[in-house]
PyMOL Python script that loads the backbone (N, CA, C, O; Angstrom):
from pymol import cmd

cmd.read_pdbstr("""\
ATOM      1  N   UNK A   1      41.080  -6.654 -19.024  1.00  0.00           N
ATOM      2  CA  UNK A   1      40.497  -6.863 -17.716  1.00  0.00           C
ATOM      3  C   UNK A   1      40.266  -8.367 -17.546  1.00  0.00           C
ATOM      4  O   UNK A   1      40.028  -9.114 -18.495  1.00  0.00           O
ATOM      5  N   UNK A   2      40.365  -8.817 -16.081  1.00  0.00           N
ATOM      6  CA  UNK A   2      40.878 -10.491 -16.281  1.00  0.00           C
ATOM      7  C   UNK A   2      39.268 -11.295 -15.667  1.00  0.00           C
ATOM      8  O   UNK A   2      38.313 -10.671 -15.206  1.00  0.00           O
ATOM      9  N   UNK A   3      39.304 -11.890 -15.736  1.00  0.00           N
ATOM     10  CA  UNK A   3      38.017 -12.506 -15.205  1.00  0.00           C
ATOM     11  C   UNK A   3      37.064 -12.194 -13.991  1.00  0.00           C
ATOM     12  O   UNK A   3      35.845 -12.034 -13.923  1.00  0.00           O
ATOM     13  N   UNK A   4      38.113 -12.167 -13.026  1.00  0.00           N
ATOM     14  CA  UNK A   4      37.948 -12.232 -11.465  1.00  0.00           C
ATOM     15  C   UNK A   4      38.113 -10.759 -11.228  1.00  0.00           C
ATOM     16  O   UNK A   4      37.707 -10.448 -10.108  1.00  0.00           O
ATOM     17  N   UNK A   5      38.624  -9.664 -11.996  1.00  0.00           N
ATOM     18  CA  UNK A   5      38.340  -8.154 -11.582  1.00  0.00           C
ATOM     19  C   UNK A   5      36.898  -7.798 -12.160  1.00  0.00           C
ATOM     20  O   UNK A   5      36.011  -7.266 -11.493  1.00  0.00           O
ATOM     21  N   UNK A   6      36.790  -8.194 -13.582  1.00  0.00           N
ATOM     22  CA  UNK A   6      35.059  -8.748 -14.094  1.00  0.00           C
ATOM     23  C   UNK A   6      33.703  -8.716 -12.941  1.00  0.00           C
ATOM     24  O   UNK A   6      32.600  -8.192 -12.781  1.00  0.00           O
ATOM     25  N   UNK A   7      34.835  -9.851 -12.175  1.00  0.00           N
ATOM     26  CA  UNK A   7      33.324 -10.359 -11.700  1.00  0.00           C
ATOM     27  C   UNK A   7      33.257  -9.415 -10.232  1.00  0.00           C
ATOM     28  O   UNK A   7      32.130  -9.187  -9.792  1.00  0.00           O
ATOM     29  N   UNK A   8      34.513  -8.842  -9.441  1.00  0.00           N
ATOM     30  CA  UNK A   8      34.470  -8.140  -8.902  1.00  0.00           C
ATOM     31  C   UNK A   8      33.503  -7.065  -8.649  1.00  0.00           C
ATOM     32  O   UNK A   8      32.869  -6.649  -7.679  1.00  0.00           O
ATOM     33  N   UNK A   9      33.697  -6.631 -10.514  1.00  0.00           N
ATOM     34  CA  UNK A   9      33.140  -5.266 -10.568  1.00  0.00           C
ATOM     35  C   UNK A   9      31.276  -5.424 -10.533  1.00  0.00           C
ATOM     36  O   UNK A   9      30.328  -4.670 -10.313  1.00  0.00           O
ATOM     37  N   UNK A  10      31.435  -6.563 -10.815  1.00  0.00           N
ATOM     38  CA  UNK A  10      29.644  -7.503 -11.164  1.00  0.00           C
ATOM     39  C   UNK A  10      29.007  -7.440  -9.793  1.00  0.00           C
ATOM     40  O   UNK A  10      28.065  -6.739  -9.424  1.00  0.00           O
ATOM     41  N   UNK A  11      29.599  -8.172  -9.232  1.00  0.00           N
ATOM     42  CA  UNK A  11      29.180  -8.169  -7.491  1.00  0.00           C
ATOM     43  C   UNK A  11      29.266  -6.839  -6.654  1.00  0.00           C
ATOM     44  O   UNK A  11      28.804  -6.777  -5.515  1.00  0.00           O
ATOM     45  N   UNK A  12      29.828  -5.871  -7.224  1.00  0.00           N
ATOM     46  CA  UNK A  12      30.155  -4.547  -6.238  1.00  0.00           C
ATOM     47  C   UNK A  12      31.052  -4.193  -5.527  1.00  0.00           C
ATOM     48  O   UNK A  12      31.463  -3.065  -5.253  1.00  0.00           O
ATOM     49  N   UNK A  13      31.509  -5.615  -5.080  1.00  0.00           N
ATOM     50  CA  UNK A  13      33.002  -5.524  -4.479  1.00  0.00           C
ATOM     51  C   UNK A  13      33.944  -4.704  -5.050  1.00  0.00           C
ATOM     52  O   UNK A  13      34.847  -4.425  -4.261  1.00  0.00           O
ATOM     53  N   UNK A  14      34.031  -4.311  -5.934  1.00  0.00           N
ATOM     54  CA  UNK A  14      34.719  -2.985  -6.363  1.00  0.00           C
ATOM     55  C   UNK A  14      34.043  -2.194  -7.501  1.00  0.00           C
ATOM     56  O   UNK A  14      33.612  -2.679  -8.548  1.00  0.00           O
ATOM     57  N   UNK A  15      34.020  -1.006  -7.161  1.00  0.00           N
ATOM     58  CA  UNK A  15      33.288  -0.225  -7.628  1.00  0.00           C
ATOM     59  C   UNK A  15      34.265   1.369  -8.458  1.00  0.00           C
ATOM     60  O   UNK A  15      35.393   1.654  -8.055  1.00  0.00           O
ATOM     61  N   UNK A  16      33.674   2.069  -9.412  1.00  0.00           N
ATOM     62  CA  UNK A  16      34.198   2.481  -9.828  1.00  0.00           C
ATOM     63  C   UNK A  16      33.845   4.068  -8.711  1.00  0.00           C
ATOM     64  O   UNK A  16      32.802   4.330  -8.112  1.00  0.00           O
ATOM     65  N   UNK A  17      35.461   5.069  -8.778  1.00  0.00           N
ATOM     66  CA  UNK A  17      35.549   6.028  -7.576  1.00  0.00           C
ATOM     67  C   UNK A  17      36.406   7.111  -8.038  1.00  0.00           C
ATOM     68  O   UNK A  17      37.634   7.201  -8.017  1.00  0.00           O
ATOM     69  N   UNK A  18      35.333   8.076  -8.546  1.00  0.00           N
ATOM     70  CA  UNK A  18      35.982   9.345  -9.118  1.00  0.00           C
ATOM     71  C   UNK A  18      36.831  10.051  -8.637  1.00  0.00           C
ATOM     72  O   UNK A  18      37.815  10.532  -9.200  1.00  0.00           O
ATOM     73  N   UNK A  19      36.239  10.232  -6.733  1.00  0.00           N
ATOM     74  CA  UNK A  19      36.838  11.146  -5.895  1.00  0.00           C
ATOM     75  C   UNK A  19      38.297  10.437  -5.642  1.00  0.00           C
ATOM     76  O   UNK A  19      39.267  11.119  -5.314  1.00  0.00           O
ATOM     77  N   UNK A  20      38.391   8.816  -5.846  1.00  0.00           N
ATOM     78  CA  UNK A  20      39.626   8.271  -5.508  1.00  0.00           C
ATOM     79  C   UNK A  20      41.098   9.038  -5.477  1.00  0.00           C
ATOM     80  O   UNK A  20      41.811   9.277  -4.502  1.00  0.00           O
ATOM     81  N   UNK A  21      41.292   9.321  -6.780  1.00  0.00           N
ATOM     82  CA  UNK A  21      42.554   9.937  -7.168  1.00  0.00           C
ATOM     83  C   UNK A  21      42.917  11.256  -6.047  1.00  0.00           C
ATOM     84  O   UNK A  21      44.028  11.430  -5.547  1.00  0.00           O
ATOM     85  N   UNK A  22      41.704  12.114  -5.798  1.00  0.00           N
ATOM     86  CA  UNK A  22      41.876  13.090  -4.787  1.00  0.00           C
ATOM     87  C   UNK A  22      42.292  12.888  -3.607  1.00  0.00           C
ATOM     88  O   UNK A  22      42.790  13.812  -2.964  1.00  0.00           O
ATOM     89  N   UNK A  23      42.127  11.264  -2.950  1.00  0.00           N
ATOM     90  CA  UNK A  23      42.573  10.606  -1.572  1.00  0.00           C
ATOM     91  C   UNK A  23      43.726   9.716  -1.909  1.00  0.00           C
ATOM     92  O   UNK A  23      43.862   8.719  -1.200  1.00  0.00           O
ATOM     93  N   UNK A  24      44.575   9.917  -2.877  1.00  0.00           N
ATOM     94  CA  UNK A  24      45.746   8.960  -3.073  1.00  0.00           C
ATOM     95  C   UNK A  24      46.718   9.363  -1.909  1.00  0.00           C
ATOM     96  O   UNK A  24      47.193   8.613  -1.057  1.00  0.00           O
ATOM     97  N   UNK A  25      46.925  10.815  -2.073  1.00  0.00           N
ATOM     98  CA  UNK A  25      48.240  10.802  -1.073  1.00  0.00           C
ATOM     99  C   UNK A  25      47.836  10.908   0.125  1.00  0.00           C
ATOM    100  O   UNK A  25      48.845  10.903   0.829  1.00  0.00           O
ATOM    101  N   UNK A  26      46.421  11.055   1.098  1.00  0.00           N
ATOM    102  CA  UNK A  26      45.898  10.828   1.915  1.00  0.00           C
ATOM    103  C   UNK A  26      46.226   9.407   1.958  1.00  0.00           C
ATOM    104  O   UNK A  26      46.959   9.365   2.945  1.00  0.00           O
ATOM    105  N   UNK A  27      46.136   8.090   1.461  1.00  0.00           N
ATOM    106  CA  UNK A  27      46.034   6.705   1.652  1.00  0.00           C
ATOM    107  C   UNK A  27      47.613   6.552   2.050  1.00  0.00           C
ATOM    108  O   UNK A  27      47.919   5.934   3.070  1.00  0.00           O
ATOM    109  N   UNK A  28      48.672   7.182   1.144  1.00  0.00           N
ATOM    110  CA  UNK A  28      50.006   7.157   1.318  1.00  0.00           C
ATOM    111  C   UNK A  28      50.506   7.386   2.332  1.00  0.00           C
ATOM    112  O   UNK A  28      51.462   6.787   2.826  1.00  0.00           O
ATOM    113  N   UNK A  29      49.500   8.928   3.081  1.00  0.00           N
ATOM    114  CA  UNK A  29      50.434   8.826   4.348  1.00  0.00           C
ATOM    115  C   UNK A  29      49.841   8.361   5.382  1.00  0.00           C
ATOM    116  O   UNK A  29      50.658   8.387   6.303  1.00  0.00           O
ATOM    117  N   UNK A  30      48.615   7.848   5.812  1.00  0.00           N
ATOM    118  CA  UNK A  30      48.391   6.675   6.439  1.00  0.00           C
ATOM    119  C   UNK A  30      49.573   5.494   6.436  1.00  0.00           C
ATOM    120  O   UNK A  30      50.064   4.873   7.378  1.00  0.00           O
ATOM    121  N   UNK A  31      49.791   5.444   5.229  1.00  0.00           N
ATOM    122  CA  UNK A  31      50.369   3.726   5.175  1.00  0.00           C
ATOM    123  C   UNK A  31      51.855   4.520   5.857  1.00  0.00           C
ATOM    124  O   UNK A  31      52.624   3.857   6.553  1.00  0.00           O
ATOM    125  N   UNK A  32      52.074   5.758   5.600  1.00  0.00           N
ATOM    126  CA  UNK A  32      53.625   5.507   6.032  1.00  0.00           C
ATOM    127  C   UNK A  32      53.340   5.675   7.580  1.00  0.00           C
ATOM    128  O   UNK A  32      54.145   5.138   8.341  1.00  0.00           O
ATOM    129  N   UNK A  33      52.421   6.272   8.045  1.00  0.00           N
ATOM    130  CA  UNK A  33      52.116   6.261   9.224  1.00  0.00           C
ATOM    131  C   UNK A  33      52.612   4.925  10.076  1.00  0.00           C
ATOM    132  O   UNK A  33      53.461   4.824  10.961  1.00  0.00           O
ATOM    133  N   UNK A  34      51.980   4.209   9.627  1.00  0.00           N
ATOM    134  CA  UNK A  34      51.160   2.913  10.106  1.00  0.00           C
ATOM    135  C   UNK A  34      52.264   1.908   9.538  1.00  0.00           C
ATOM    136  O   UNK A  34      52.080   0.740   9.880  1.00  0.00           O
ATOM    137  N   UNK A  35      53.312   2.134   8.780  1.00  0.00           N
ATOM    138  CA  UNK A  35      54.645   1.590   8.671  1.00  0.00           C
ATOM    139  C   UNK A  35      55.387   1.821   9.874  1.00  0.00           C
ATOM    140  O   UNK A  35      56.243   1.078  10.354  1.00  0.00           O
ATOM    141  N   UNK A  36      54.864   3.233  10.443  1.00  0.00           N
ATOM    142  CA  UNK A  36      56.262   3.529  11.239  1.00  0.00           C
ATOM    143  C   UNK A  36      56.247   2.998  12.658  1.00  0.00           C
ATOM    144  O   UNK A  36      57.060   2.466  13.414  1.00  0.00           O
ATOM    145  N   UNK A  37      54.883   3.396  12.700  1.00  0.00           N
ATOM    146  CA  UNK A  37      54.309   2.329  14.073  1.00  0.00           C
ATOM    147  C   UNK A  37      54.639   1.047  13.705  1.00  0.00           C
ATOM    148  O   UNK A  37      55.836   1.270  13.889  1.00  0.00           O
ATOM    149  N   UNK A  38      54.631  -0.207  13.313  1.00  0.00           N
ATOM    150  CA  UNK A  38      54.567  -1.716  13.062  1.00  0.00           C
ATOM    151  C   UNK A  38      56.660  -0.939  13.269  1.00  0.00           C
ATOM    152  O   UNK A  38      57.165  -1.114  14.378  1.00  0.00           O
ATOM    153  N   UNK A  39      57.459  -0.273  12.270  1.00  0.00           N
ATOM    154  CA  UNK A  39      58.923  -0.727  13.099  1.00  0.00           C
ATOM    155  C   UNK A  39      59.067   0.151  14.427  1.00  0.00           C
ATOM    156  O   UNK A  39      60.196   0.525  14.746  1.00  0.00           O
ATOM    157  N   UNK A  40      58.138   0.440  15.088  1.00  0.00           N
ATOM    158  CA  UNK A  40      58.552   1.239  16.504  1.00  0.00           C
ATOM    159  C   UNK A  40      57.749  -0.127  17.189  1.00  0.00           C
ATOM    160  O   UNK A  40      58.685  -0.651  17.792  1.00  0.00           O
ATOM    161  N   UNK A  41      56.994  -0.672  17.343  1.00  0.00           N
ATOM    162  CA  UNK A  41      56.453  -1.857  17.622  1.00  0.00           C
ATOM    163  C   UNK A  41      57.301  -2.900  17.799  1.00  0.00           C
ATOM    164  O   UNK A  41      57.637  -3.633  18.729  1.00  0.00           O
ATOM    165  N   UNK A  42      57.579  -2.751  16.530  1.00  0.00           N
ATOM    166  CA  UNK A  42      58.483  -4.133  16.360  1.00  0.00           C
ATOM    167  C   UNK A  42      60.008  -3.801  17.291  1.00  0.00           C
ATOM    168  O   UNK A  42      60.529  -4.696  17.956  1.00  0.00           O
ATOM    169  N   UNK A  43      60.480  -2.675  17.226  1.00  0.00           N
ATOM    170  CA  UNK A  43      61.803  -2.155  18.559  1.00  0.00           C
ATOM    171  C   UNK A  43      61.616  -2.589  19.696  1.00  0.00           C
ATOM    172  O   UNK A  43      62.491  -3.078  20.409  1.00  0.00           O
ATOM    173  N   UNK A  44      59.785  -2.375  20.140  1.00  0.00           N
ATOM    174  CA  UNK A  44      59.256  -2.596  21.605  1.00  0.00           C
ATOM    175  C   UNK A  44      59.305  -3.718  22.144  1.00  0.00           C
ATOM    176  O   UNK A  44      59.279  -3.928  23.356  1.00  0.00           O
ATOM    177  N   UNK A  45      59.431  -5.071  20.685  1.00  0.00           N
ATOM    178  CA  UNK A  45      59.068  -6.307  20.764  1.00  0.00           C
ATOM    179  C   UNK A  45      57.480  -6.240  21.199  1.00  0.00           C
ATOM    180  O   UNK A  45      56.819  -7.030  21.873  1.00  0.00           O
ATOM    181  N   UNK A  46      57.180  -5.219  20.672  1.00  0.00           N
ATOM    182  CA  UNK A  46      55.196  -5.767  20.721  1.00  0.00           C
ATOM    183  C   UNK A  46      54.769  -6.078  19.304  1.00  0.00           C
ATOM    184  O   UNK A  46      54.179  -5.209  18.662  1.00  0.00           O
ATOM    185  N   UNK A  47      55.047  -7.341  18.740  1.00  0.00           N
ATOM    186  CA  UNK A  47      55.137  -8.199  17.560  1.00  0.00           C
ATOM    187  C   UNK A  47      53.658  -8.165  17.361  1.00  0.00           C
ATOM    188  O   UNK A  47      53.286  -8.159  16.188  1.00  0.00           O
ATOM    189  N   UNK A  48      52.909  -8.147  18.129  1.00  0.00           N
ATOM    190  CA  UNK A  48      51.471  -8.909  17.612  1.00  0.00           C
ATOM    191  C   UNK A  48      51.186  -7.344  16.916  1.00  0.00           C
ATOM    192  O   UNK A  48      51.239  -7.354  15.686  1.00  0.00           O
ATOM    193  N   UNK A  49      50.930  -6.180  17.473  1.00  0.00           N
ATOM    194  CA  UNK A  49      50.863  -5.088  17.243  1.00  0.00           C
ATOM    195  C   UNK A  49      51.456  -4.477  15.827  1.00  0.00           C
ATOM    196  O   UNK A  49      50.829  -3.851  14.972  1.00  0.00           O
ATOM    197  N   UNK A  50      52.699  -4.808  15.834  1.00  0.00           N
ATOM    198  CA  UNK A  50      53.822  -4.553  14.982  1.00  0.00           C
ATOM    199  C   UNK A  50      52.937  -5.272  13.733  1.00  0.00           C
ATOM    200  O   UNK A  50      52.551  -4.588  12.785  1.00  0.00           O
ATOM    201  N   UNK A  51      52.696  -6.502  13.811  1.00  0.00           N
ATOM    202  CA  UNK A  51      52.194  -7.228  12.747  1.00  0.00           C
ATOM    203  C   UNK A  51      50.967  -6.515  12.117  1.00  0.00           C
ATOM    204  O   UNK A  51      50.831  -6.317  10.910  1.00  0.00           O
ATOM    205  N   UNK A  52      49.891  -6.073  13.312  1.00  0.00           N
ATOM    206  CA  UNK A  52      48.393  -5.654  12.574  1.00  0.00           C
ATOM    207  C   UNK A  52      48.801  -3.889  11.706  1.00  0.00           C
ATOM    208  O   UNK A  52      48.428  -3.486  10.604  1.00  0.00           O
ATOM    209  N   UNK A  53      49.617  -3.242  12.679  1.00  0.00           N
ATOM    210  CA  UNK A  53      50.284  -1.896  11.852  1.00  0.00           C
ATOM    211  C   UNK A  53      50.579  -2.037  10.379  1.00  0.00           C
ATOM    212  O   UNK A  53      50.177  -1.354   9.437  1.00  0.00           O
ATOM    213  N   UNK A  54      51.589  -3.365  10.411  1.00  0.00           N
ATOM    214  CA  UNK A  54      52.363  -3.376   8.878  1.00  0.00           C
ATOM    215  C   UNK A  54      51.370  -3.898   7.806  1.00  0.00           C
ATOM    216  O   UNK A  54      51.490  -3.727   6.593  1.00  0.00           O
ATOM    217  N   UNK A  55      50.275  -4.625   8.501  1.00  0.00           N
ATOM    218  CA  UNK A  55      49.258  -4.881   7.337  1.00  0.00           C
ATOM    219  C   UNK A  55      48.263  -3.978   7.267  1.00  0.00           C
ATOM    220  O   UNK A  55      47.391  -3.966   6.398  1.00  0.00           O
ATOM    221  N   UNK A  56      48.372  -3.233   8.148  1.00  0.00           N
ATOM    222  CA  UNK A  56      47.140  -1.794   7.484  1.00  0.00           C
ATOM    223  C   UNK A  56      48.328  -0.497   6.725  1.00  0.00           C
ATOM    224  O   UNK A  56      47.916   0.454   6.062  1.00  0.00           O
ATOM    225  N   UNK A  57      49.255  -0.662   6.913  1.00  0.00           N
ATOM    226  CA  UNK A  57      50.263  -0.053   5.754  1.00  0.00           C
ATOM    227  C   UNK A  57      50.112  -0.576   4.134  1.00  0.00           C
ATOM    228  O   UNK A  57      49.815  -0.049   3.062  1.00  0.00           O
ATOM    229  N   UNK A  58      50.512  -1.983   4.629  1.00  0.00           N
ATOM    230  CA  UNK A  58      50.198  -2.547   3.253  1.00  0.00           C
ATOM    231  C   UNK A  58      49.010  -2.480   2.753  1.00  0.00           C
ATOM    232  O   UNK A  58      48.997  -2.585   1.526  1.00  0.00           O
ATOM    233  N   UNK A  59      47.780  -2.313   3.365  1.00  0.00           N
ATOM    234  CA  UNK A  59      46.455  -1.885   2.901  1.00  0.00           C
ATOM    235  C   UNK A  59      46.034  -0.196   2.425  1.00  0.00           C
ATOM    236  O   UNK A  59      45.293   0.223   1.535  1.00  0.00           O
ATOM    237  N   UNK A  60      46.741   0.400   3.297  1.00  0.00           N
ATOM    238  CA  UNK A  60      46.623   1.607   2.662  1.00  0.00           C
ATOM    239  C   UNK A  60      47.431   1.691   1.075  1.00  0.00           C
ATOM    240  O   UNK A  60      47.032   2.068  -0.027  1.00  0.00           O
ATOM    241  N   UNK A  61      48.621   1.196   1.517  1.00  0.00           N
ATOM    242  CA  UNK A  61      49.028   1.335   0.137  1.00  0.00           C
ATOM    243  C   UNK A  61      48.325   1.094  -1.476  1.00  0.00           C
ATOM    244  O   UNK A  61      48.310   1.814  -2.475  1.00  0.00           O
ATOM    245  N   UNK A  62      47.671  -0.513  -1.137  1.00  0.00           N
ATOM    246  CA  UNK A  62      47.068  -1.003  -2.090  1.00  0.00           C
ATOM    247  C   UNK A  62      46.156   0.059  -2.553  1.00  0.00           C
ATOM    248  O   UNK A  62      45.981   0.453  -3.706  1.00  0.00           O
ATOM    249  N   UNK A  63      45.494   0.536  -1.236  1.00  0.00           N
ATOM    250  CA  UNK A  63      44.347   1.473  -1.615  1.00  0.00           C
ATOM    251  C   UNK A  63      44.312   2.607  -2.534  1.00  0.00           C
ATOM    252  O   UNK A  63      43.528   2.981  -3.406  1.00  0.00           O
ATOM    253  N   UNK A  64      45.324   2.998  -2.094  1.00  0.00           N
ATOM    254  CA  UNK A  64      46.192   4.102  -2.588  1.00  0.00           C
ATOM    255  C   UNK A  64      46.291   3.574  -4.277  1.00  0.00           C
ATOM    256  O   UNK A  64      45.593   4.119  -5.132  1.00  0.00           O
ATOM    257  N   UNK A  65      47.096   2.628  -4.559  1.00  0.00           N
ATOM    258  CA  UNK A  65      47.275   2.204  -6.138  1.00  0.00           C
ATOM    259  C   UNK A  65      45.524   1.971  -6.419  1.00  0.00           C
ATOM    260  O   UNK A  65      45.364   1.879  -7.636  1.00  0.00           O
ATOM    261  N   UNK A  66      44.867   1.911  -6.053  1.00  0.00           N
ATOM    262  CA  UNK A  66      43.532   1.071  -6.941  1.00  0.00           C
ATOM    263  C   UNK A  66      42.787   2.685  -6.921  1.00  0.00           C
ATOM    264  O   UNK A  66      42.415   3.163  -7.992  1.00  0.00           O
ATOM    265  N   UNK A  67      42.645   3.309  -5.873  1.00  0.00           N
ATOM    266  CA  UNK A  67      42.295   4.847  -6.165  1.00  0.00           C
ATOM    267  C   UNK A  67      42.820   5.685  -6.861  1.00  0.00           C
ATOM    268  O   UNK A  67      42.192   6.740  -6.946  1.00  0.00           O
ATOM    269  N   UNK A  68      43.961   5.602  -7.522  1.00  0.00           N
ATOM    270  CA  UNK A  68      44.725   6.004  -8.517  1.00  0.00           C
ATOM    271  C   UNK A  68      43.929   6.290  -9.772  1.00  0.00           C
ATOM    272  O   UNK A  68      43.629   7.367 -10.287  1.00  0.00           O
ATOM    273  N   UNK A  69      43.672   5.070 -10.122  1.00  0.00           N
ATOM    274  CA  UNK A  69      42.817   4.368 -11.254  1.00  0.00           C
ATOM    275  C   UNK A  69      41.366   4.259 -11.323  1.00  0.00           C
ATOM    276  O   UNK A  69      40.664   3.766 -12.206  1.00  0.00           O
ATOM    277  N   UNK A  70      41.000   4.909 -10.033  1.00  0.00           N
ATOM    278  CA  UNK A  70      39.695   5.259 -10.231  1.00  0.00           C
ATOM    279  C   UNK A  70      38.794   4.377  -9.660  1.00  0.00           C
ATOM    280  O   UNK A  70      37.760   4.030 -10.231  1.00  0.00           O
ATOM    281  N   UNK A  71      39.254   3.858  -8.163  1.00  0.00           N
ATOM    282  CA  UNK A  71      38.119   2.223  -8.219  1.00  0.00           C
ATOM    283  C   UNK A  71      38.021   2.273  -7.044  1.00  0.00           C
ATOM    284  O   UNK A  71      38.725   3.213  -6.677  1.00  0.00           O
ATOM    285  N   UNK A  72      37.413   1.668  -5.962  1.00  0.00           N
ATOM    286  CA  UNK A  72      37.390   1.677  -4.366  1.00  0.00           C
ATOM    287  C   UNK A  72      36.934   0.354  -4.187  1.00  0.00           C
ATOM    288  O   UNK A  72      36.066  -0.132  -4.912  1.00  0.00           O
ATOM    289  N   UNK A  73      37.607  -0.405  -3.029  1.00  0.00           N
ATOM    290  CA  UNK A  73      37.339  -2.207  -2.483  1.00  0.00           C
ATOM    291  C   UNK A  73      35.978  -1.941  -1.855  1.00  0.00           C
ATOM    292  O   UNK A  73      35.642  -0.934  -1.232  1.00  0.00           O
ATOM    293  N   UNK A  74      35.244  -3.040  -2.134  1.00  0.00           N
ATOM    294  CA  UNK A  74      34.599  -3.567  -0.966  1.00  0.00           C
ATOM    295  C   UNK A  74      35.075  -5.065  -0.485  1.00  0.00           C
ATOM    296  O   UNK A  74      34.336  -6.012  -0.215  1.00  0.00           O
ATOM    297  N   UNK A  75      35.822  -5.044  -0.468  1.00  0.00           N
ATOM    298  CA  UNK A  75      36.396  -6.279  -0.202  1.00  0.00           C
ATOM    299  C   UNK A  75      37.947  -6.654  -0.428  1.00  0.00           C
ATOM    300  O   UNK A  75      38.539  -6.290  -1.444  1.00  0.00           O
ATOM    301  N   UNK A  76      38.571  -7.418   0.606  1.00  0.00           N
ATOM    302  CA  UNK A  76      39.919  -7.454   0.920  1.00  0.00           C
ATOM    303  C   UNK A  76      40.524  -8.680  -0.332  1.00  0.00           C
ATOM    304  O   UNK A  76      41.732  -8.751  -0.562  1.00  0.00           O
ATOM    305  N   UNK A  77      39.712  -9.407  -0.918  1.00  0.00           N
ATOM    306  CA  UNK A  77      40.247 -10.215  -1.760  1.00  0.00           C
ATOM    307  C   UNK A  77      39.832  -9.798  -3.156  1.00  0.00           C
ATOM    308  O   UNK A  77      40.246 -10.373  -4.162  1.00  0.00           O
ATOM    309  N   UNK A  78      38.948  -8.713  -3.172  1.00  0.00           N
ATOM    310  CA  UNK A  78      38.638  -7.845  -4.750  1.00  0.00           C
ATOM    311  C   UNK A  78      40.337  -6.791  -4.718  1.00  0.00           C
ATOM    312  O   UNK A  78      41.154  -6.524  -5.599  1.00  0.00           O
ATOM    313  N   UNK A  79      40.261  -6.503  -3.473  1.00  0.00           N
ATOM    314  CA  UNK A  79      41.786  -5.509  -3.486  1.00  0.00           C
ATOM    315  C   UNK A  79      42.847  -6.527  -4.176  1.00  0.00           C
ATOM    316  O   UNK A  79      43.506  -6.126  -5.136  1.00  0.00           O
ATOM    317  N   UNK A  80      42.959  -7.461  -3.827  1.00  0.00           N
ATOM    318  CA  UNK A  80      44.235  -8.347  -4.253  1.00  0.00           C
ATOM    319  C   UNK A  80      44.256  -8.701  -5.744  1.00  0.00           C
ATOM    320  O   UNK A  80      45.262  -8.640  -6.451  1.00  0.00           O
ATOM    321  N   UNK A  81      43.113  -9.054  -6.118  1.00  0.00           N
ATOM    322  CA  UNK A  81      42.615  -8.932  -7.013  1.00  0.00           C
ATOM    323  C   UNK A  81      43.070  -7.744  -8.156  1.00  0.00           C
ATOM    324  O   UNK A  81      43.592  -7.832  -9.267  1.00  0.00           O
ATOM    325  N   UNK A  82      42.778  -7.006  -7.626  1.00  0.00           N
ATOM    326  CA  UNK A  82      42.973  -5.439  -8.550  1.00  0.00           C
ATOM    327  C   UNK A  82      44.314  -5.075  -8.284  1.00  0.00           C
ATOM    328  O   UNK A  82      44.768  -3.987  -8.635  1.00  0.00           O
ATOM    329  N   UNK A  83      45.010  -5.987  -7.643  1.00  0.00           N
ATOM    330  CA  UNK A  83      46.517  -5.434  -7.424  1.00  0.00           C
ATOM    331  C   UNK A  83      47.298  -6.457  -8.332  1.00  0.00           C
ATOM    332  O   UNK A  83      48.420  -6.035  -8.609  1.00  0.00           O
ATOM    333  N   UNK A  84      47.014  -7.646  -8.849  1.00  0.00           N
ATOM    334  CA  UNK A  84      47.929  -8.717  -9.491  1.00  0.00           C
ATOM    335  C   UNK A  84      48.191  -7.865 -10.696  1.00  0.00           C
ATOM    336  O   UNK A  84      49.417  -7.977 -10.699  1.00  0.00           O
ATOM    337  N   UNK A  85      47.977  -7.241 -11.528  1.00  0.00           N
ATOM    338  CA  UNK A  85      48.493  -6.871 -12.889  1.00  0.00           C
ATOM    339  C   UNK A  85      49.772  -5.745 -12.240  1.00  0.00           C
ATOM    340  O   UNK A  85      50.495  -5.106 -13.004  1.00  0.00           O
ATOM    341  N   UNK A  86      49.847  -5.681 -11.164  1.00  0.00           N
ATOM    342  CA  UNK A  86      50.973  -4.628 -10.349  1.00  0.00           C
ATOM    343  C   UNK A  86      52.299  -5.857 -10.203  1.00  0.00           C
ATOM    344  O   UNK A  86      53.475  -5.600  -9.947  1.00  0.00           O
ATOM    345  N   UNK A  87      51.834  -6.913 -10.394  1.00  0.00           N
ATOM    346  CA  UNK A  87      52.852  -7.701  -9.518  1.00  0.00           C
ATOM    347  C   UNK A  87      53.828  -8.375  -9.954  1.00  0.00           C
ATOM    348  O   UNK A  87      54.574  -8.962  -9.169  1.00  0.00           O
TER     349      UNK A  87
END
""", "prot")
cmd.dss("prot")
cmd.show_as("cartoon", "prot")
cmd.util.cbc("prot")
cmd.orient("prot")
C-alpha cells in the first residue's frame, strides 16, 4: 500500500465498503450507460454534453474497480489514487 492510498484511508477519503462488491455490476452499467450517451452526444455534435457523459462513465468505471476490492471514494483524487496500481 503506497503512501498517498495510506493517507487516503487516514483522512476518510476512502473508506473501507463491504457492500461494494454487491454494486460492481450496478457501477458497470451506469458507466456503459453514460458511455453511450457521451457517443450519441458526440453524433449530435453536443460536445460539451458528450464530454460530462464520458467522464461520469469513466467514473463509474473506476468505481466499479475500487468496489471490487472493497473500498468506496470520498473524493475524486483518493479515486485516482486507488486506481494507479491498475495502470
Amino acid at each position: 500500500m503506497n503512501q498517498e492510498f495510506r493517507q487516503c484511508l487516514e483522512t476518510k477519503k476512502i473508506i473501507p465498503f463491504a457492500r461494494g462488491k454487491n454494486l460492481v455490476k450496478k457501477e458497470l452499467s451506469v458507466a456503459r450507460s453514460d458511455l453511450s450517451d457521451a457517443k450519441a452526444g458526440y453524433e449530435n455534435e453536443r460536445y460539451k454534453w458528450s464530454t460530462i457523459q464520458a467522464y461520469y462513465a469513466m467514473f463509474h468505471a473506476a468505481r466499479a474497480l475500487i468496489y471490487s476490492q472493497g473500498y468506496r471514494e470520498k473524493s475524486h483524487y483518493c479515486l485516482a489514487v486507488a486506481l494507479r496500481p491498475y495502470l
